[in-house]
C-alpha positions in Angstrom: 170.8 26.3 12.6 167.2 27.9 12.8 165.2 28.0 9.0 164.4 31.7 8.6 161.7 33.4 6.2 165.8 35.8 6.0 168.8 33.9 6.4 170.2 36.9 6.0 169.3 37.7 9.6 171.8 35.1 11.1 175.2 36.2 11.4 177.6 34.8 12.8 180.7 37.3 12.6 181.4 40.6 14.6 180.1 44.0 13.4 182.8 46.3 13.8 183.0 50.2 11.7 180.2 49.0 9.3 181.4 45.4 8.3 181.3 41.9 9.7 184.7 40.6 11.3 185.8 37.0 11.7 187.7 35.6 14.4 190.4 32.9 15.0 188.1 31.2 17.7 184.6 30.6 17.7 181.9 30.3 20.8 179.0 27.5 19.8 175.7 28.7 20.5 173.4 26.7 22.0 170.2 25.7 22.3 169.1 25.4 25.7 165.9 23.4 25.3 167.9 20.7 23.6 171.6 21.2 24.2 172.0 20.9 20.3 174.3 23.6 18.5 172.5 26.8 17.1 175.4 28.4 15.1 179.0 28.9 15.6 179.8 32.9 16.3 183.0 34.9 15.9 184.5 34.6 19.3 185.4 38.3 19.3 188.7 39.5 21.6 189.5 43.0 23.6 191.3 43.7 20.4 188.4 44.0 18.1 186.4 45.8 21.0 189.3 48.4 21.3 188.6 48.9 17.3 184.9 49.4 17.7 185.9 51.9 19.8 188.0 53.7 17.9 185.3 53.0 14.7 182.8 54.8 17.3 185.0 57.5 17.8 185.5 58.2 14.6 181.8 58.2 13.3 180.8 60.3 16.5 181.4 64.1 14.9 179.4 63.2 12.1 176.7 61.4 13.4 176.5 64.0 16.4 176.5 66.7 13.9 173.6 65.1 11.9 170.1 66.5 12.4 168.1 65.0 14.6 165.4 64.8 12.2 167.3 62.5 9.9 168.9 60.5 13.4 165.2 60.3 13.8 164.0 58.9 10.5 167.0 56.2 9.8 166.2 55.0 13.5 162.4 54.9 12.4 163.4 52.8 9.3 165.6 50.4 11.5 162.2 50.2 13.9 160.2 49.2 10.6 162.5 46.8 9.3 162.8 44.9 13.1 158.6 44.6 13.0 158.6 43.6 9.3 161.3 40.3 10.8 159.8 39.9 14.0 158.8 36.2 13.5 162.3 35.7 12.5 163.6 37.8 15.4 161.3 36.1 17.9 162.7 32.0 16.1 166.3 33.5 16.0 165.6 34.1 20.4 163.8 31.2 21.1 166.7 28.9 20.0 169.6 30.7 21.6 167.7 31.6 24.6 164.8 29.2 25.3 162.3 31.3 26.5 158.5 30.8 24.9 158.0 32.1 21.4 155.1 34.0 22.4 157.7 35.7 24.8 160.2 36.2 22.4 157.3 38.0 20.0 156.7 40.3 22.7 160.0 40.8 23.7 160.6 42.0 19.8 157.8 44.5 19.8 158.8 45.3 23.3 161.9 46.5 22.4 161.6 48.1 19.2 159.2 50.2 20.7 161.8 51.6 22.2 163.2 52.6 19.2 160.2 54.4 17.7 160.2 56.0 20.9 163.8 57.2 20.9 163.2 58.3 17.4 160.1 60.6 18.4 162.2 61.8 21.1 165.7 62.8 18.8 163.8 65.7 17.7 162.8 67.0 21.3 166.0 67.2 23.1 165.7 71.3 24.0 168.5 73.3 26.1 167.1 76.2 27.5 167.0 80.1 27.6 168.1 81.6 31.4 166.5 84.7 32.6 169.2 87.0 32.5 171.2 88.2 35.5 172.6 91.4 33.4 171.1 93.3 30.5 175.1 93.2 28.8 174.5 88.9 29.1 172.5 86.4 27.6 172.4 82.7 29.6 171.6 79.8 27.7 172.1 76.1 27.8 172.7 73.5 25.4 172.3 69.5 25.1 175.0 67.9 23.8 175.8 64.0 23.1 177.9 62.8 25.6 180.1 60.9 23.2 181.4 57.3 22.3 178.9 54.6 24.9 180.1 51.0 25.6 177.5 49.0 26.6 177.3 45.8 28.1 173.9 43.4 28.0 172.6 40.4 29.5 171.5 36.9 28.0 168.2 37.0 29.6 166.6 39.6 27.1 168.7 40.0 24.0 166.7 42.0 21.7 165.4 44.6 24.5 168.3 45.2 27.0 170.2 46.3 23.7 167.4 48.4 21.9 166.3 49.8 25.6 170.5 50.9 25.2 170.9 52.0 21.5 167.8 53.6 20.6 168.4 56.5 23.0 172.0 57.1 22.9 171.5 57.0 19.0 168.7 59.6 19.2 170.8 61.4 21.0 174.1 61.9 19.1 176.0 59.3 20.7 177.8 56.1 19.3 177.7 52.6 20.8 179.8 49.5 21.1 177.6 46.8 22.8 179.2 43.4 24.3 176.3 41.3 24.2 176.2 37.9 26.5 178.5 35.4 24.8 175.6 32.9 25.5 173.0 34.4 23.5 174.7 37.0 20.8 172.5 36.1 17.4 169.8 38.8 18.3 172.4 41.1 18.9 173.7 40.8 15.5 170.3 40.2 13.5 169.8 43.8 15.2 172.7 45.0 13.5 171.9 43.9 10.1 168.7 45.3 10.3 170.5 48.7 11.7 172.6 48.4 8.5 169.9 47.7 5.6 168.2 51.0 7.8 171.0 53.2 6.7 172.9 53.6 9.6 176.2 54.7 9.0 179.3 52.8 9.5 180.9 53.1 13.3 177.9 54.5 14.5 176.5 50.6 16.1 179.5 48.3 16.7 179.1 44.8 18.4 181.5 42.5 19.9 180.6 39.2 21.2 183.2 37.3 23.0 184.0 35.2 25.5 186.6 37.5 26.8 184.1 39.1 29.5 186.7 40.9 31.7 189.2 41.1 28.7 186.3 43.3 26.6 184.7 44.7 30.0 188.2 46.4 30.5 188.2 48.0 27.0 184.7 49.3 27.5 185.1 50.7 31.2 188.4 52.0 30.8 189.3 53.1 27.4 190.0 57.0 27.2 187.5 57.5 24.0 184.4 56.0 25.9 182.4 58.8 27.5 179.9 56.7 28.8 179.6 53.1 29.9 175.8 51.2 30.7 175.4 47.8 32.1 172.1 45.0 32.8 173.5 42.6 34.8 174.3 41.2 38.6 175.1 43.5 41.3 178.1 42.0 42.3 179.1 42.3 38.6 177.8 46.1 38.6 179.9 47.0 41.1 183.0 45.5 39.9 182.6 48.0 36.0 181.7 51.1 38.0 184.9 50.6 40.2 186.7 49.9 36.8 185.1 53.6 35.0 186.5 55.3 38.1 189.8 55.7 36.4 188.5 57.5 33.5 185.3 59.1 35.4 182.6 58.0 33.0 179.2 58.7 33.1 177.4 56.1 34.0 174.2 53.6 34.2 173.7 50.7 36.1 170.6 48.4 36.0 171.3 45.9 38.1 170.0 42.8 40.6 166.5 42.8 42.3 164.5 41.4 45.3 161.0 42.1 44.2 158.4 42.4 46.9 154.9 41.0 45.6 152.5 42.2 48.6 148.8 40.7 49.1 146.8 42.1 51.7 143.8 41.1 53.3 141.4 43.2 51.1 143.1 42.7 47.6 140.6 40.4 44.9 142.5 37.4 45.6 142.1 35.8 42.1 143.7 38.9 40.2 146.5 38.8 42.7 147.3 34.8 42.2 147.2 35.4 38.1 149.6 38.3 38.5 152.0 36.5 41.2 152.1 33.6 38.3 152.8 36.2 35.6 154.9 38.2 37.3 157.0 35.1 38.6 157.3 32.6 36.0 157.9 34.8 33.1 160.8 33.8 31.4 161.2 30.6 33.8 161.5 33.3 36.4 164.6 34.5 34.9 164.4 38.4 35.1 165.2 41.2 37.3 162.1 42.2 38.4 160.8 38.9 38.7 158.4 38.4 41.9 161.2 37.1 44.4 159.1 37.2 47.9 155.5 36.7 48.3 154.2 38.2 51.8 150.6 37.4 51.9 148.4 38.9 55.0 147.4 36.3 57.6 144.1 35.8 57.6 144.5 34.9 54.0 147.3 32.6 53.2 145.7 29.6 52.9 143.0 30.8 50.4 145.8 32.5 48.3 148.2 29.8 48.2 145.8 27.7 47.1 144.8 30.1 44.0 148.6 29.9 43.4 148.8 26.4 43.7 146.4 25.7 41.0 147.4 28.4 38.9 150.7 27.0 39.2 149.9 23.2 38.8 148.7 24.4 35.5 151.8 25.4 33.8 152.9 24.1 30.6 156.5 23.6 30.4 157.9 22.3 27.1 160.2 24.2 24.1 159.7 27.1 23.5 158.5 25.8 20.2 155.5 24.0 21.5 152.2 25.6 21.2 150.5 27.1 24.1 153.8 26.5 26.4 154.3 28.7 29.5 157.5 28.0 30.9 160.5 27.1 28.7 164.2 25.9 30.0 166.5 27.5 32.0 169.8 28.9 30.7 172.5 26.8 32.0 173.1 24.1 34.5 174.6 26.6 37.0 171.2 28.0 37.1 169.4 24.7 37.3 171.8 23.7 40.3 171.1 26.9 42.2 167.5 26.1 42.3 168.4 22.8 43.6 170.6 24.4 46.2 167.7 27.4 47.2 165.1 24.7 47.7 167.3 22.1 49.8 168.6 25.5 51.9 164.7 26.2 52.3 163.5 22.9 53.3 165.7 22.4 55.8 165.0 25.7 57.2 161.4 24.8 57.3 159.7 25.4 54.1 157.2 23.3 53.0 157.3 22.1 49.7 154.0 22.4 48.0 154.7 21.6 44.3 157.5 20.6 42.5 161.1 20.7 43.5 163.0 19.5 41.1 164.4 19.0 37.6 161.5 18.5 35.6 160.9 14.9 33.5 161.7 17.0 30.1 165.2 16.7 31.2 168.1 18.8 30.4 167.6 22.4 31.7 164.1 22.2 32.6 162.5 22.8 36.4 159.4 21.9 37.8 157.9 25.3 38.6 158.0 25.3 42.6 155.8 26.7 44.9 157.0 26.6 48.6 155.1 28.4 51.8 156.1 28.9 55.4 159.0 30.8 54.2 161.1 32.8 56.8 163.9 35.8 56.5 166.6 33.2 57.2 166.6 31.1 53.8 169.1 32.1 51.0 165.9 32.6 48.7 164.5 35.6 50.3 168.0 37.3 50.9 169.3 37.0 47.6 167.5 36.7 44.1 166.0 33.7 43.0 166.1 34.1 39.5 164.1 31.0 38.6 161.1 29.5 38.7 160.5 29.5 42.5 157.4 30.8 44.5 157.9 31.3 47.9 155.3 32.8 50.4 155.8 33.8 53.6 153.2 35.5 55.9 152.7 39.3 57.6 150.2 40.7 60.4 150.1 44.5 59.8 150.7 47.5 56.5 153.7 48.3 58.7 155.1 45.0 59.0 155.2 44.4 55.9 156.6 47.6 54.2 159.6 46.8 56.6 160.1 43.4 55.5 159.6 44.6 51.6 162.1 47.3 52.3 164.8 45.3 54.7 166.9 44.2 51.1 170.0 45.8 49.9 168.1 45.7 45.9 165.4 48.2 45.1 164.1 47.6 41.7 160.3 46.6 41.4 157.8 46.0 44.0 154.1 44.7 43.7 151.0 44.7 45.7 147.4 44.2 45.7 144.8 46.5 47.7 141.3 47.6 47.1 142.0 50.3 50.1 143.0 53.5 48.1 144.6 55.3 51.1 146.8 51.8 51.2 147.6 52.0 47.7 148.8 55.4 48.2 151.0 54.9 51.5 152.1 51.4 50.5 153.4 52.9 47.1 155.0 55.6 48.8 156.3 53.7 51.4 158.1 51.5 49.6 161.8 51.9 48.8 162.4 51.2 45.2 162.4 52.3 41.8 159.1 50.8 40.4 156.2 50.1 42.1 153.1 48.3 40.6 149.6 48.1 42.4 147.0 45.8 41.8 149.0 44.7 38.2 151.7 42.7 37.3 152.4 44.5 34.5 154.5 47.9 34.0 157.3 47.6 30.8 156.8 50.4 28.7 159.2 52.1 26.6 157.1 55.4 27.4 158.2 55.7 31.2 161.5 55.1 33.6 163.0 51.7 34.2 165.3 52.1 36.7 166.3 51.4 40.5 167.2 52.4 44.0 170.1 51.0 46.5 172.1 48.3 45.0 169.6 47.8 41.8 171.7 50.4 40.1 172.1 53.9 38.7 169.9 55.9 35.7 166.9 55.7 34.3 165.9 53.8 30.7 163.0 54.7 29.0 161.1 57.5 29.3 162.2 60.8 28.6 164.5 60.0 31.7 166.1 57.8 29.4 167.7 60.0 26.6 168.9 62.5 29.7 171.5 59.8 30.4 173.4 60.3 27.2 173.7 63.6 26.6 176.1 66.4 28.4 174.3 70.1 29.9 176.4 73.0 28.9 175.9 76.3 30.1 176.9 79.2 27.4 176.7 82.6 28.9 177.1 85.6 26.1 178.6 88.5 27.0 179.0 92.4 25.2 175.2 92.2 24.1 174.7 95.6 24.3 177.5 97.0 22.1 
């Protein structure tokens, strides 16, 4: 168990209509740097998630009703009180998750930005007044919450992918029950603590963590008192929840799987591109959706670039997450260490060459070497599907036209990246490209301030932004009659 400045931030029960609920079983959290146990959790079951629903339900006519001044100014309070913990925060998701504490630090500011956001934005949710079509009518519209939102989040960013969530369907008038991943559900509820000592009242924020993923997934999809349902997670996953929120036809919000395009042409400063492929790419060990998955790097200079990359790469530090200065932490399982194995052995025999690493790394336990392959082709499993690990591959392109049809031949359509100093490039590529994000000459674009969302098979709805709040709240049109008698 983690030594916190708070020890009243680790929690290990469910947090269900205001209170924290025990359970029979118990899922051991652990650490995946060392394999040693973090804490034991309530393992909670599709009964307690069916009564966070009906705690959500509850709480909804109240907190809809509330102004959004004071939605605002208890989710400004929660905001404060995450920043005034966030070295606890960032400890509490190192251990659980593994990733680098710097990361986890940013990841905590990251997302409760979000937050602040969300609460700026409560106050600035406007219907609107129609021109009238007859001087005896009035036409007006309203925006209303859409009502109870189960929500479903992933391991790989357990503080964000839940404030990214919350924050807005909060600001907005809605109520929440959140399954966080079983693996990594202490930042969940350290969020709800905080949420609590805020002032947010009971049944408004409800969390179950369990084991019980389709069990609790069914409650969340399908129950008759959840208006909405959100999910961050796999595709294939993605797909099976929207088939299940058919039966009660829920709104819904899907951000799903990627295949990231990172683009270097001919022209682009080669050294900004290599730091940004290696940022963009080995963040969290690669684990992220819009991770750099395929490298296509103009002809005339692959050689020069792939040597930037190799040297960036070679210099890597990959230890705990504790250690000072480290890059690249431990993957989250050994199913995720064995598909790496099983990507590279696929590509080699293909015809990659390996260029650096390639294997487990000599830290042992969940730790890989960061890889860098080239002579990549269309036919290996790690340009078809997502990597999701700490895996370079580069692959080469002749022509702007070339390219943008390899970038866009994928079934995902998340994030793509390139580098150009040509502005009428910049401007074609970017519109050229089919996805949801596109970032030019940067490997940086998360802000709370503007849309995170994507195109094809990377999911549904927007987050962040002030596309974000529009997801949780319902248009209705109210047209007045008899005004001139």
């Amino acid at each position: 168990m983690p030594t916190l400045k708070d020890q009243g931030l680790i929690c290990c029960d469910n947090f269900i209509d205001g209170n924290w609920v025990s359970s029979t079983q118990s899922i051991r959290i652990t650490s995946p740097a060392t394999g040693g146990t973090v804490a034991e959790v309530a393992d909670g079951t599709r009964e307690q998630a069916e009564l966070g629903v009906e705690a959500a339900h509850r709480s909804f006519p109240n907190w809809s009703r509330t102004s959004a001044k004071e939605r605002s100014s208890v989710l400004r309070r929660w905001h404060d009180l995450i920043l005034d913990n966030v070295e606890d925060l960032a400890a509490l998701m190192t251990w659980e998750q593994g990733k680098p504490i710097a990361e986890s630090l940013t990841e905590i500011k990251y997302g409760a930005g979000f937050i602040e956001y969300y609460a700026e934005e409560a106050k600035r949710v406007f219907g609107a007044t129609i021109p009238t079509i007859a001087p005896e009518r009035r036409l007006q519209t309203y925006k209303q919450a859409v009502g109870v939102v189960g929500a479903i989040t992933p391991w790989n960013f357990p503080n964000a992918m839940i404030t990214r969530k919350a924050a807005p369907a909060l600001a907005a008038g809605c109520t929440i029950v959140i399954k966080p991943d079983p693996a990594t559900p202490l930042s969940a509820l350290a969020l709800c603590e905080l949420a609590h000592r805020a002032g947010l009242p009971s049944g408004v924020l409800n969390v179950v963590a369990g084991s019980d993923s389709q069990g609790i997934g069914e409650v969340l999809t399908q129950h008759p008192k959840i208006a909405k349902f959100t999910f961050t997670g796999s595709t294939a996953i993605g797909k099976l929840l929207m088939k299940q929120c058919a039966s009660t036809v829920k709104k819904i919000s899907l951000e799903l799987g990627g295949n990231a395009p990172f683009i270097v042409f001919e022209d682009a400063d080669l050294e900004e591109a290599a730091s940004h492929c290696i940022a963009t790419k080995f963040r969290n060990c690669g684990q992220t959706c819009v991770c750099t998955n395929r490298i296509y790097v103009q002809e005339s200079i692959e050689e020069a670039f792939t040597q930037k990359l190799r040297e960036g790469i070679r210099s890597l530090k990959v230890a705990d997450g504790f250690t000072a200065d480290t890059d690249i932490g431990p993957m989250i399982n050994e199913q995720a260490i064995a598909k790496m194995e099983q990507l590279i052995t696929d590509a080699v025999a293909k015809g990659a060459e390996l260029v650096l690493g390639g294997a487990r790394h000599e830290l042992g336990s969940l730790f890989f070497q960061p890889t860098l392959l080239r002579s990549v082709d269309d036919t290996m499993d790690l340009v078809t599907g997502e990597i999701f690990g700490p895996i370079a591959a580069v692959q080469t392109f002749t022509s702007e036209n070339e390219v943008i049809d390899k970038a866009n031949a994928t079934d995902y359509g998340l994030a793509a990246y390139f580098f150009s100093r040509d502005v009428g490039r910049v401007m074609r590529v970017a519109e050229a490209l089919e996805c949801g994000i596109v970032c030019s000459n940067s490997g940086v674009f998360s802000t709370e301030v503007a849309p995170f969302g994507g195109w094809k098979q990377s999911g549904i709805g927007s987050e962040g932004g002030t596309e974000g709040i529009a997801d949780f709240l319902e248009t209705k049109f109210h047209s007045m009659g008899g005004i001139d008698r």
